[in-house]
SENUMI-548104 format. One record per residue (C-alpha): x, y, z; residue number from 1. Coordinates in Angstrom, 1 decimal, always signed. Layout:
<sites>
{px->X | py->Y | pz->Z | num->NUM} .
...
</sites>
This chain:
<sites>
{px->+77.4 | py->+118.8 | pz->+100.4 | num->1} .
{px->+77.2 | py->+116.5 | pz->+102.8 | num->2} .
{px->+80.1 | py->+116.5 | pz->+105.6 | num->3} .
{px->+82.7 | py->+113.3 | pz->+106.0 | num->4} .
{px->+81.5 | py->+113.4 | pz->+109.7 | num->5} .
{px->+77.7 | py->+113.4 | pz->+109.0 | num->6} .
{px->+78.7 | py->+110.4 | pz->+106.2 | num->7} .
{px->+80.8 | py->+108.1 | pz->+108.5 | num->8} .
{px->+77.5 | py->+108.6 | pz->+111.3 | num->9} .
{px->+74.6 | py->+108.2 | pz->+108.8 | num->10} .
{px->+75.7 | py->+104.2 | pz->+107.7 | num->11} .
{px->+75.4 | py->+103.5 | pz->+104.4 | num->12} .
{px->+71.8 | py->+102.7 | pz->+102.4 | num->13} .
{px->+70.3 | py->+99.6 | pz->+101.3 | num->14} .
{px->+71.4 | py->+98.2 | pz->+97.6 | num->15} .
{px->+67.7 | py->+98.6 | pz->+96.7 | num->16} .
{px->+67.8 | py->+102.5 | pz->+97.6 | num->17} .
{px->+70.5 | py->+103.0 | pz->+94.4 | num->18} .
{px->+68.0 | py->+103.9 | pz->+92.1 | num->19} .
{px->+67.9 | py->+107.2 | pz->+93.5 | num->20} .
{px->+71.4 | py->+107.7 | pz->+93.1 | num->21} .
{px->+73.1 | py->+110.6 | pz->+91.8 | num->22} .
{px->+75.3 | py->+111.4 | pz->+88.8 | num->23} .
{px->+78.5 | py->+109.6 | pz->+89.2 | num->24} .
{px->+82.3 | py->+110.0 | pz->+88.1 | num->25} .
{px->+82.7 | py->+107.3 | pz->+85.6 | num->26} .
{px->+79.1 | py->+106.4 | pz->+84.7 | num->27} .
{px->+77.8 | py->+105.7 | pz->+81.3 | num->28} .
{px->+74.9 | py->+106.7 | pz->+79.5 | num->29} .
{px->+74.5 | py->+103.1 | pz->+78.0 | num->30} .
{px->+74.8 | py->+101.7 | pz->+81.6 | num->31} .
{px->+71.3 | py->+103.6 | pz->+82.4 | num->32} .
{px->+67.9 | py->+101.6 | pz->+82.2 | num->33} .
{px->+65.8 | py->+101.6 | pz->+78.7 | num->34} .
{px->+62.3 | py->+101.9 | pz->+78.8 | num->35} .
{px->+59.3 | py->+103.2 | pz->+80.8 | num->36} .
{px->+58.8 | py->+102.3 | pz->+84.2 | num->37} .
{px->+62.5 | py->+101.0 | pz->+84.4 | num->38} .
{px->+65.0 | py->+102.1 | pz->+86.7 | num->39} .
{px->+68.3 | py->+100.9 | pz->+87.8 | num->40} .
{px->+71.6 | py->+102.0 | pz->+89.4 | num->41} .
{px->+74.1 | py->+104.4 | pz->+87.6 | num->42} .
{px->+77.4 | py->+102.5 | pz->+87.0 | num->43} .
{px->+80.6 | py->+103.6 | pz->+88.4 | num->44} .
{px->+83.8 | py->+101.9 | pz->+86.9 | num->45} .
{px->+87.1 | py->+102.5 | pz->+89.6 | num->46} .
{px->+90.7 | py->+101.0 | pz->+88.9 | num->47} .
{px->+92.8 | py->+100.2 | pz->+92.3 | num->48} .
{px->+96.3 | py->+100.0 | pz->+92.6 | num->49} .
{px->+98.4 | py->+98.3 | pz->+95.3 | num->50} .
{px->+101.2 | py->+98.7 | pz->+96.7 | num->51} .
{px->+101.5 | py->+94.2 | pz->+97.1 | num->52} .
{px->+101.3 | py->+91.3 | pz->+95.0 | num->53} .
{px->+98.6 | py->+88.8 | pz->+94.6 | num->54} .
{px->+100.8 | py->+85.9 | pz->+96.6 | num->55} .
{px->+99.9 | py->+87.7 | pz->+99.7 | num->56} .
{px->+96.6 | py->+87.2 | pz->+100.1 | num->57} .
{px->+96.3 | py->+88.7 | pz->+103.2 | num->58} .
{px->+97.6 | py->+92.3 | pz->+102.4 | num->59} .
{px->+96.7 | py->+92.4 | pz->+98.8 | num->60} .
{px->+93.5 | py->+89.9 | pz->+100.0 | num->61} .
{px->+92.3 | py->+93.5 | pz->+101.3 | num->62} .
{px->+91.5 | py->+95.1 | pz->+98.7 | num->63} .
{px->+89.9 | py->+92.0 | pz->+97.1 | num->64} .
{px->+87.5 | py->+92.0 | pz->+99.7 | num->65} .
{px->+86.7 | py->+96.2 | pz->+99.3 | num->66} .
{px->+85.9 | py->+95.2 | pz->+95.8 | num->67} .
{px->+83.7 | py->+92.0 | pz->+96.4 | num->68} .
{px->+81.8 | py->+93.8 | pz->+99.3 | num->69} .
{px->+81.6 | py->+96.8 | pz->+97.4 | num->70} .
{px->+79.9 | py->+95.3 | pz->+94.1 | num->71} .
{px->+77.7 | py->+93.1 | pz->+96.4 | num->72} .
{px->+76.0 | py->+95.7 | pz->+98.0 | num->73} .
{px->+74.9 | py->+98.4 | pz->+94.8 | num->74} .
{px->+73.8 | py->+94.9 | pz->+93.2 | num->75} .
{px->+77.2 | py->+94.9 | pz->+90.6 | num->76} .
{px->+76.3 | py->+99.1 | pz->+90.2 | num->77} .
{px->+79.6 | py->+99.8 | pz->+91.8 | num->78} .
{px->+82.7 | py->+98.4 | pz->+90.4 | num->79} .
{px->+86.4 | py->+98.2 | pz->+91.4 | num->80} .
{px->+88.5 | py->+96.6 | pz->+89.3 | num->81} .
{px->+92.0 | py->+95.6 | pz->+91.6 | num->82} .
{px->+95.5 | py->+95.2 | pz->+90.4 | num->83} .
{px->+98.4 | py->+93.8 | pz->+92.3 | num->84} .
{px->+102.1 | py->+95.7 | pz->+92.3 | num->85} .
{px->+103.7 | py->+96.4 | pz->+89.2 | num->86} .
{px->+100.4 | py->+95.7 | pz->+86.8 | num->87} .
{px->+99.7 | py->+99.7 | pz->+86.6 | num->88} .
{px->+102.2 | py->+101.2 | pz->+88.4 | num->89} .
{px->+105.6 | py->+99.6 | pz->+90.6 | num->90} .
{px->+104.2 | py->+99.1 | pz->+94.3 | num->91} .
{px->+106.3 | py->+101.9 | pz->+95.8 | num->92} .
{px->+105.0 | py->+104.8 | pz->+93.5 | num->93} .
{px->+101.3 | py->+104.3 | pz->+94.2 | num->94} .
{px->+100.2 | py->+107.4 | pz->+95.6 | num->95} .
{px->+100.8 | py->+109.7 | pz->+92.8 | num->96} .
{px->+98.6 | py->+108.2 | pz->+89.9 | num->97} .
{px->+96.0 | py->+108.2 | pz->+93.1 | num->98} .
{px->+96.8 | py->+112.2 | pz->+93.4 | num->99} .
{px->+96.6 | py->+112.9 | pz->+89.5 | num->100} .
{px->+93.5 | py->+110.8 | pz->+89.0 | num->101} .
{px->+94.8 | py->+108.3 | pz->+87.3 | num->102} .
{px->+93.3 | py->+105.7 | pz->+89.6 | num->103} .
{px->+90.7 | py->+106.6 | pz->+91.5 | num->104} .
{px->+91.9 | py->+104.3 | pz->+94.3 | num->105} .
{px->+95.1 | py->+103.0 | pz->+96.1 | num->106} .
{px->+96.3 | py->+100.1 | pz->+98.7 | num->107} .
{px->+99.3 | py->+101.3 | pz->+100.3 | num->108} .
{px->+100.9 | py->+101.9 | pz->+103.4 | num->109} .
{px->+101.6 | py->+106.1 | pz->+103.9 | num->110} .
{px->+104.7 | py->+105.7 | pz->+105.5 | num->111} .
{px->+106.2 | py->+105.1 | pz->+102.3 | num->112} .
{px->+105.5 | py->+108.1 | pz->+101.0 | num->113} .
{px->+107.2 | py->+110.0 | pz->+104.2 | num->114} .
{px->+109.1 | py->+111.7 | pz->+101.9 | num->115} .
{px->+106.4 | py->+114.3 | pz->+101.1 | num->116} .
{px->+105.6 | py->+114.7 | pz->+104.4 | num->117} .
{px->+107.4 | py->+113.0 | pz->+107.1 | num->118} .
{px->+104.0 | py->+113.5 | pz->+109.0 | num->119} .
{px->+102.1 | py->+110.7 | pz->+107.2 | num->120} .
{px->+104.1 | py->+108.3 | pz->+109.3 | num->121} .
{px->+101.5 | py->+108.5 | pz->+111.8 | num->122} .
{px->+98.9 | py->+107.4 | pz->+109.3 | num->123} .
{px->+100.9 | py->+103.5 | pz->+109.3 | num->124} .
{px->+103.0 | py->+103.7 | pz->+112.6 | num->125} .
{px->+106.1 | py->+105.0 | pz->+114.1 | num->126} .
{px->+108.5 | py->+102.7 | pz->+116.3 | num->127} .
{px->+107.6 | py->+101.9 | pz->+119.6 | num->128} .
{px->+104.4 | py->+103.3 | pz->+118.9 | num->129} .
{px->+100.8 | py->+102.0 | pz->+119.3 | num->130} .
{px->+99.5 | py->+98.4 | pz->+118.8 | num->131} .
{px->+96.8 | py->+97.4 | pz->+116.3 | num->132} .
{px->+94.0 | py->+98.0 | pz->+118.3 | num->133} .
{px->+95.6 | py->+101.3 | pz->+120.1 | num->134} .
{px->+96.3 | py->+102.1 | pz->+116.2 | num->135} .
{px->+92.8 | py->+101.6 | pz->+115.2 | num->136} .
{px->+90.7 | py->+103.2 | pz->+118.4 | num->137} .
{px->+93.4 | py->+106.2 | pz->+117.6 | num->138} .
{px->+92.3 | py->+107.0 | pz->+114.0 | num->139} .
{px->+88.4 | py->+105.7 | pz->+114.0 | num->140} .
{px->+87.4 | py->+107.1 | pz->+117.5 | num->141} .
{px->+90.1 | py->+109.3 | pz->+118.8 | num->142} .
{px->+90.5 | py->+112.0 | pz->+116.0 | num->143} .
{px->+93.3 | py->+110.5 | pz->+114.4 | num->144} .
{px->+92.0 | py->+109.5 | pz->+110.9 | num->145} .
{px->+90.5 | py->+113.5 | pz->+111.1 | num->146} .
{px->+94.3 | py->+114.9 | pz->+111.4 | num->147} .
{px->+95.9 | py->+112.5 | pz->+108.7 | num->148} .
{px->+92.8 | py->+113.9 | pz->+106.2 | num->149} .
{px->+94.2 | py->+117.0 | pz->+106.8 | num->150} .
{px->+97.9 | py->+116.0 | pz->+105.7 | num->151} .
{px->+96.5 | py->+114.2 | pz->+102.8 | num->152} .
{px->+94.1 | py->+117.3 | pz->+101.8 | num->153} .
{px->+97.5 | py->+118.7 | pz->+100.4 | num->154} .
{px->+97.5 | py->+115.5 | pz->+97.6 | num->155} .
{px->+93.9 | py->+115.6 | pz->+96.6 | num->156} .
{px->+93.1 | py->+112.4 | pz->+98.6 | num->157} .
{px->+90.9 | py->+111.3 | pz->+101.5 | num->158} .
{px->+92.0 | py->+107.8 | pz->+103.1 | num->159} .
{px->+90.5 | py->+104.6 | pz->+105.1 | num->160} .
{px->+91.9 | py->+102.2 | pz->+107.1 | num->161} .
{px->+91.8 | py->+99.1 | pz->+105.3 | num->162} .
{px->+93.7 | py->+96.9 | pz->+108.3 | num->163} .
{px->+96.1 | py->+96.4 | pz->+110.5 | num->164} .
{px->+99.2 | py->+93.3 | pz->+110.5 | num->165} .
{px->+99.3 | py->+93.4 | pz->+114.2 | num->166} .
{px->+102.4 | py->+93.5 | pz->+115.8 | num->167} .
{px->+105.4 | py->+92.8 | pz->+113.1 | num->168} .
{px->+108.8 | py->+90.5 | pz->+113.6 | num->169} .
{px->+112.1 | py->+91.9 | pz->+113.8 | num->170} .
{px->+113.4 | py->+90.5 | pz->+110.2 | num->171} .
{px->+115.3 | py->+87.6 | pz->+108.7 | num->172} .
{px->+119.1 | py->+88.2 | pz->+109.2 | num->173} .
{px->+122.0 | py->+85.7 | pz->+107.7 | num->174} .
{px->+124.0 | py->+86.0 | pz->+110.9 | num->175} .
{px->+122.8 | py->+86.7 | pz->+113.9 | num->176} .
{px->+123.2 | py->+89.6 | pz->+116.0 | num->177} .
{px->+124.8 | py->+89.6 | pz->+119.1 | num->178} .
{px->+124.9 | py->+93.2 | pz->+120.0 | num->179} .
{px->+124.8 | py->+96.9 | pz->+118.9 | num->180} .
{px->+127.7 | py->+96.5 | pz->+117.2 | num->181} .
{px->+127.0 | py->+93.8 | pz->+114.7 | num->182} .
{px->+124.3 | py->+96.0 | pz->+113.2 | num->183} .
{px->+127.3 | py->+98.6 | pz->+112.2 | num->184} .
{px->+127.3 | py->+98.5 | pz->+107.7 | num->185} .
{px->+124.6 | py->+95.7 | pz->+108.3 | num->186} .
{px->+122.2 | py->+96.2 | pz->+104.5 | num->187} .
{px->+118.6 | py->+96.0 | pz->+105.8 | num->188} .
{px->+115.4 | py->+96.2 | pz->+103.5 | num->189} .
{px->+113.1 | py->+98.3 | pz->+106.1 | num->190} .
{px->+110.6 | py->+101.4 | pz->+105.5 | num->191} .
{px->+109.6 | py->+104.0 | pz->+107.3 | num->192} .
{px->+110.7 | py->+105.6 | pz->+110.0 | num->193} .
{px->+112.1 | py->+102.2 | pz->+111.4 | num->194} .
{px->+114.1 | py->+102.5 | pz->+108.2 | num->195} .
{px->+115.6 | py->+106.0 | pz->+109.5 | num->196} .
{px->+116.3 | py->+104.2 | pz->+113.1 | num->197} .
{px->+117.9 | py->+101.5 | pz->+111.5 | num->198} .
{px->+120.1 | py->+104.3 | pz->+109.5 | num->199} .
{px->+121.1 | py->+106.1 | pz->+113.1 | num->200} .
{px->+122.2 | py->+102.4 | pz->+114.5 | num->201} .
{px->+125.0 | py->+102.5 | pz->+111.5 | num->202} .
{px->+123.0 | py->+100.1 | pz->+109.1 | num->203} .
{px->+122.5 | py->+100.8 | pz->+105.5 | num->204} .
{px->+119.3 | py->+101.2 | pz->+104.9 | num->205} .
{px->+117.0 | py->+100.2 | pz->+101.2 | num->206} .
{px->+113.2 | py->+100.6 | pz->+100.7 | num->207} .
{px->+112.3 | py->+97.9 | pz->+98.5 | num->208} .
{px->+108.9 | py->+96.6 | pz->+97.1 | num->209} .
{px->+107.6 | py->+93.4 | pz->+99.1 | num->210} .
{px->+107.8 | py->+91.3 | pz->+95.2 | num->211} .
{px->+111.2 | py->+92.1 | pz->+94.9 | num->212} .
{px->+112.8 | py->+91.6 | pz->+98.4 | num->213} .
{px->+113.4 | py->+87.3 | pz->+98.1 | num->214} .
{px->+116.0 | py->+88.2 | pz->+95.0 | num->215} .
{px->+117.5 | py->+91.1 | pz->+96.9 | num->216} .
{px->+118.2 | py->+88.9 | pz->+100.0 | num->217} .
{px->+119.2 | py->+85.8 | pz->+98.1 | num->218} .
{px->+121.6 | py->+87.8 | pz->+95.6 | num->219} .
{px->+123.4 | py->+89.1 | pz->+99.0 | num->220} .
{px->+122.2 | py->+92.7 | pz->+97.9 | num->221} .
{px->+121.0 | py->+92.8 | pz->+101.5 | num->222} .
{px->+121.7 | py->+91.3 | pz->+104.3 | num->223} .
{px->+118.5 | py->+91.4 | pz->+106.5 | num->224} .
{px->+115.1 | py->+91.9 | pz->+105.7 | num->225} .
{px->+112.2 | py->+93.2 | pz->+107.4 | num->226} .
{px->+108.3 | py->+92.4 | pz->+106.1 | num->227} .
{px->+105.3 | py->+91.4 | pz->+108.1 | num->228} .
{px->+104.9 | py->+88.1 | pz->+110.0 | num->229} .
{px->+105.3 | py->+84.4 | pz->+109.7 | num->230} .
{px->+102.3 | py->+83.8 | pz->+107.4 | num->231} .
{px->+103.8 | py->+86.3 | pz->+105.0 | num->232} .
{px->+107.3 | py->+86.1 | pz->+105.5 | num->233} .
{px->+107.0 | py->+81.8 | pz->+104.6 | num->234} .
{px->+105.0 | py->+82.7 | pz->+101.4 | num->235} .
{px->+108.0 | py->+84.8 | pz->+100.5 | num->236} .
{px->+110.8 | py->+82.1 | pz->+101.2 | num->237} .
{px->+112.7 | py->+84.3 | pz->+103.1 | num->238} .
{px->+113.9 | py->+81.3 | pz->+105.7 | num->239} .
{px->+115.0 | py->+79.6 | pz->+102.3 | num->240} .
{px->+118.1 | py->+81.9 | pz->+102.5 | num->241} .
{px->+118.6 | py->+83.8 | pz->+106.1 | num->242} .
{px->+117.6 | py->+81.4 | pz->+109.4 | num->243} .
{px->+118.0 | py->+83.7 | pz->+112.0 | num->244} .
{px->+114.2 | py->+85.3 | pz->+112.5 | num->245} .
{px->+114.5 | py->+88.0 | pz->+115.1 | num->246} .
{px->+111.7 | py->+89.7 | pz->+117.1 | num->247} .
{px->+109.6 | py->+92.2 | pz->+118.2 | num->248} .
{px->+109.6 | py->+94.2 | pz->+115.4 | num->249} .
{px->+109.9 | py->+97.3 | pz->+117.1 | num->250} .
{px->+109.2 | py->+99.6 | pz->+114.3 | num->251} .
{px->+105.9 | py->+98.4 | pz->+113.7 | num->252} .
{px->+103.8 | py->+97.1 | pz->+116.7 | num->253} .
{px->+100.8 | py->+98.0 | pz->+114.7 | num->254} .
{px->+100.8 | py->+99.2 | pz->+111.4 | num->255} .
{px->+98.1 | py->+100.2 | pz->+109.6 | num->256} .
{px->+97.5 | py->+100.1 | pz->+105.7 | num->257} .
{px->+95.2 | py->+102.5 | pz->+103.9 | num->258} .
{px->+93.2 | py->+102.8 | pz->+100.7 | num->259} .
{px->+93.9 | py->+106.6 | pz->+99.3 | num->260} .
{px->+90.9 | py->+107.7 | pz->+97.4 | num->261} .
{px->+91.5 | py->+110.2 | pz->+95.0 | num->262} .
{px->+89.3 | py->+113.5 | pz->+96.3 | num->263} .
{px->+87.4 | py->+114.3 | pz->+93.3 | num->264} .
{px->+86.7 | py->+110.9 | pz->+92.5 | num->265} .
{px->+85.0 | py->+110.2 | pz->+95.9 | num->266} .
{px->+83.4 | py->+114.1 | pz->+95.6 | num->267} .
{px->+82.0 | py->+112.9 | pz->+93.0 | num->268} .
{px->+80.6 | py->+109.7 | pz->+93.8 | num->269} .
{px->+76.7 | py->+109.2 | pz->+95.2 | num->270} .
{px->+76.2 | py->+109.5 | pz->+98.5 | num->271} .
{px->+75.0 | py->+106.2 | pz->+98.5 | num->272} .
{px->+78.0 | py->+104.8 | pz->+97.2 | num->273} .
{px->+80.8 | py->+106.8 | pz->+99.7 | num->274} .
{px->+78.5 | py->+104.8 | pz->+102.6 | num->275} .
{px->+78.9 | py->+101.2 | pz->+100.5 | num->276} .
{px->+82.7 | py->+102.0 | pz->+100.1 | num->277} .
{px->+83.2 | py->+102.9 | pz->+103.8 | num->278} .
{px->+81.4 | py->+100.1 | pz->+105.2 | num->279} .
{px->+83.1 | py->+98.1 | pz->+102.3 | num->280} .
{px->+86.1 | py->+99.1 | pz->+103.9 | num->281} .
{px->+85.7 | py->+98.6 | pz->+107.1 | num->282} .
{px->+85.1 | py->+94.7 | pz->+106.5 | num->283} .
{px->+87.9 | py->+94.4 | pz->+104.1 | num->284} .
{px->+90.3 | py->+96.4 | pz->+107.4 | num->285} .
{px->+88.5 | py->+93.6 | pz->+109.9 | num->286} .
{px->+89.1 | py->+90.8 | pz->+107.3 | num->287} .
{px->+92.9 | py->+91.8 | pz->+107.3 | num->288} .
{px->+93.7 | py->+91.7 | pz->+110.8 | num->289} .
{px->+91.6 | py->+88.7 | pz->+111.6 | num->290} .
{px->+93.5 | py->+86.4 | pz->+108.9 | num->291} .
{px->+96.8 | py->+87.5 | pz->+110.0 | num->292} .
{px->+96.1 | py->+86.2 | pz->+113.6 | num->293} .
{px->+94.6 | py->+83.8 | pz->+112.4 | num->294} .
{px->+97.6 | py->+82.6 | pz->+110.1 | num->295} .
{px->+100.5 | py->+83.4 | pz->+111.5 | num->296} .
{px->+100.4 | py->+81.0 | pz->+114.4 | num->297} .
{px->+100.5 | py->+77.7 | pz->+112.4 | num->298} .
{px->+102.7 | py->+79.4 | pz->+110.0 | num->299} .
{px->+105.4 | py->+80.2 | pz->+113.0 | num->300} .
{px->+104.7 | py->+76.2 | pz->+113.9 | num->301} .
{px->+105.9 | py->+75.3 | pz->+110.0 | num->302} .
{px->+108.9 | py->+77.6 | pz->+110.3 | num->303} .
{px->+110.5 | py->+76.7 | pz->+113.7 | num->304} .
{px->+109.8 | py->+73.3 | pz->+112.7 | num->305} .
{px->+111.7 | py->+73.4 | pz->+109.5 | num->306} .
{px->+114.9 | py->+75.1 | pz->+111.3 | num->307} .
{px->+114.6 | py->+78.2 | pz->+111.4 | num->308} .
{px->+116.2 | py->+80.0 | pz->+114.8 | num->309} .
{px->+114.0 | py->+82.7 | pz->+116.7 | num->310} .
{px->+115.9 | py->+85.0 | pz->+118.4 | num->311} .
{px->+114.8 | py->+88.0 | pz->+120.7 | num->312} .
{px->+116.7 | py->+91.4 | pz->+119.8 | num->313} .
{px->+119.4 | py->+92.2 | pz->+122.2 | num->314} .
{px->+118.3 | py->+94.6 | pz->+124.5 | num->315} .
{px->+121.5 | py->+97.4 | pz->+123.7 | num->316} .
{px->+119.4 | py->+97.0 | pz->+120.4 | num->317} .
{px->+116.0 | py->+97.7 | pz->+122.1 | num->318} .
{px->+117.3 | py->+100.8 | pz->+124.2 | num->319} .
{px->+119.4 | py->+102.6 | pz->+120.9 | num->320} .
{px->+116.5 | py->+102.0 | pz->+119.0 | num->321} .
{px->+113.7 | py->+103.4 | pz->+121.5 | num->322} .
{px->+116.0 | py->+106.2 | pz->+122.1 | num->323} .
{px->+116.7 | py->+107.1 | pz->+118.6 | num->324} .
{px->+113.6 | py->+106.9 | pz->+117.7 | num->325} .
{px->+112.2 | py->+109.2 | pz->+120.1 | num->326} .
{px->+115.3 | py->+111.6 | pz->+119.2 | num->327} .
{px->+114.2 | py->+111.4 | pz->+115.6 | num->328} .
{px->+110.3 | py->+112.5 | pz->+116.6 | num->329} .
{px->+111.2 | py->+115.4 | pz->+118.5 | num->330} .
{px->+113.8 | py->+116.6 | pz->+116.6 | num->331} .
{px->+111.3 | py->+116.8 | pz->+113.5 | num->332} .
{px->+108.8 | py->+118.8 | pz->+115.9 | num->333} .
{px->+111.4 | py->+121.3 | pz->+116.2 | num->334} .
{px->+111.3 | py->+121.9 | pz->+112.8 | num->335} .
{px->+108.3 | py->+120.7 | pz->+111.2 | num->336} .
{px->+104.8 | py->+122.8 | pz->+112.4 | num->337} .
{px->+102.7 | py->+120.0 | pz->+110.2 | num->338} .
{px->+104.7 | py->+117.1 | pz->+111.6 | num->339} .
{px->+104.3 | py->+118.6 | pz->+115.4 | num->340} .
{px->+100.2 | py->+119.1 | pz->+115.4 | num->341} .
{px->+100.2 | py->+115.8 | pz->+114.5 | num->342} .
{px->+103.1 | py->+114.2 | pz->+116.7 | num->343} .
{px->+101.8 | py->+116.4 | pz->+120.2 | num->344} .
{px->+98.3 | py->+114.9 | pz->+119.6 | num->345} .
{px->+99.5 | py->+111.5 | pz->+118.7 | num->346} .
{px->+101.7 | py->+111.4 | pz->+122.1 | num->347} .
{px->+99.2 | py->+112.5 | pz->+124.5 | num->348} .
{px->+97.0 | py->+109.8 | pz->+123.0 | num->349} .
{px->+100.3 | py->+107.0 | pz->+122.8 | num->350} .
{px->+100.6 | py->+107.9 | pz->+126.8 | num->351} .
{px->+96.7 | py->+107.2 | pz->+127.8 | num->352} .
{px->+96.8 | py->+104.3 | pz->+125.7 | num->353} .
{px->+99.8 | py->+103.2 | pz->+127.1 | num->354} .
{px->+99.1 | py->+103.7 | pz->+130.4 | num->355} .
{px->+95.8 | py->+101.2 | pz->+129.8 | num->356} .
{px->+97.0 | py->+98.8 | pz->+128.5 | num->357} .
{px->+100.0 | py->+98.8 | pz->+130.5 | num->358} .
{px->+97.5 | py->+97.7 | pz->+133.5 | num->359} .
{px->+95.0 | py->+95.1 | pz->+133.0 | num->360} .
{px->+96.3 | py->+93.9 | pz->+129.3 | num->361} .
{px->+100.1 | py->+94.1 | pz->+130.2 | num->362} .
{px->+99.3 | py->+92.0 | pz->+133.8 | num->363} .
{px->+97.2 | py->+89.2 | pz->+131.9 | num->364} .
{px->+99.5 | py->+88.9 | pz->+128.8 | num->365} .
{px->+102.2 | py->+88.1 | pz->+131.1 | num->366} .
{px->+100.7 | py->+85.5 | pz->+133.5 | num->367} .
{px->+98.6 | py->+83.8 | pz->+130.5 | num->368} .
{px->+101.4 | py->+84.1 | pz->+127.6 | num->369} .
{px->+103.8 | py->+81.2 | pz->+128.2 | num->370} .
</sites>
């Protein structure tokens, strides 16, 4: 068969080459041309799942975009059918019914799902780790996306970027924080690894599904919360009940969301059709990150203008944070031989990167930036 590498190089094959296509996963004998001289594309019928709800267009806006791209180019051959959070499954639990089969795809972020394997951090972000385009150049062109297949070869899935948010804020809070201190028995909605940070800092940490979190901050069952940006965070009224909007948001400079594929599903598919879905992909990751920059600006505008007070993080925050967090890495190296192939590789790349940007990027963002 085919290698993913030999795939990803080849591009993908006109709409008009589908007739040649292979048997498919999920085709229909009634789907297949009648008649002599008659030939069409084989029909393939995939359910997504994600992990967000409609209202965010941008996120969930993804996966619309796979689907749209995807059907355009095998002429309507190729179908995905998406559903937001909570239609087929709640928007936490996504990656099993992905695993099982159950869906043949998923829009989710890996890093909540840690809990099988701490290592799939790395797949989203980690704090104070790379930016959205360090992020990307990481997994597409730096062997990243090669060593997260491997961690995910353990759940029957293969994965694709499907974008990036860019650099996150810091979170709505109902009072404002003044120091270190005043995050002690703070209640924060975060994920991830920031969520464990947060946790080391003395705040009470929840993982809750980005549908649910308005109800949870405006029925004081949390105190802060943590989602993307100011194009997001509006939609979701968040300033409606906490006006302090801190940043950076340290524990995401650049995460990256994924589509799972279930393994046999995609072994399965055409070859034809695993080039449509990755370039399919690719657009709907580029369609992501582009909207976000290009909506959060006027949405930050809306939000200052309407009241809301943007603080920077203190900076006994900053330095417990970045110092927990790298505690928290290389304490789980010590123990963890998946999690430390992973973690080594990643750091040796984070430092290059760093050490880039940190020159010609770093120098103009802080003449131009004012």
């Amino acid at each position: 068969m085919t290698s993913e590498k030999q795939i990803g190089r080849r591009g993908f094959l006109t709409a008009g080459a589908l007739a040649a296509a292979g048997t498919a996963a999920g085709c229909c004998p009634e789907d297949r041309a009648v008649g002599p001289n008659v030939h069409t594309a084989e029909r393939v019928r995939w359910r997504l799942a994600s992990s967000f709800p409609s209202s965010l267009d941008t996120i969930y806006g993804a996966a619309e975009v796979l689907s749209e791209r995807v059907a355009a180019m095998s002429g309507g051959a190729f179908e995905i059918r998406v559903f937001e959070s909570g239609e087929i499954v709640k928007g936490l639990d996504v990656m099993d019914p992905v695993q099982t089969g159950a869906v043949e795809v998923g829009q989710t972020a890996s890093y909540y799902y840690k809990g099988k394997n701490p290592a799939l951090s790395f797949d989203t972000c980690v704090p104070f780790g790379m930016n959205a385009r360090q992020q990307a150049a990481w997994l597409m062109e730096d062997g990243g996306l090669e060593l997260v297949h491997e961690l995910f070869a353990d759940f029957n899935i293969i994965t694709f970027p499907c974008g990036n948010t860019g650099a996150q804020m810091g979170g709505w809070f109902r009072d404002p924080i003044g120091s270190l201190a005043d995050l002690n028995g703070l209640k924060m909605r975060i994920p991830g690894m920031g969520g464990d940070v947060m946790n080391a800092l003395g705040v009470t940490v929840q993982n809750i599904a980005g549908g649910e979190i308005y109800q949870a901050l405006e029925r004081g069952v949390i105190d802060a919360t943590e989602w993307v940006g100011p194009y997001d965070d509006e939609k979701l009224g968040f300033h409606q009940v906490a006006r302090n909007y801190y940043y950076p948001g340290w524990w995401e400079p650049g995460p990256s969301l994924s589509f799972f594929v279930n393994r046999d599903a995609w072994d399965a598919l055409p070859v034809t059709y695993q080039h449509i879905f990755r370039a399919a992909s690719q657009e709907a990751a580029a369609a992501m990150t582009g909207r976000y920059d290009a909506k959060n600006p006027p949405a930050l505008k809306r939000l200052l203008d309407d009241g809301v007070t943007l603080r920077k993080f203190p900076d006994d925050v900053m330095a417990a944070a970045q110092e927990a967090s790298r505690s928290l890495m290389s304490d789980e190296a010590a123990i963890n031989p998946s999690y430390r192939k992973v973690y080594d590789i990643w750091e040796q790349k984070r430092k290059a990167a760093f050490q880039w940007f940190g020159t010609a990027e770093l120098a103009y963002a802080q003449f131009a930036f004012q």
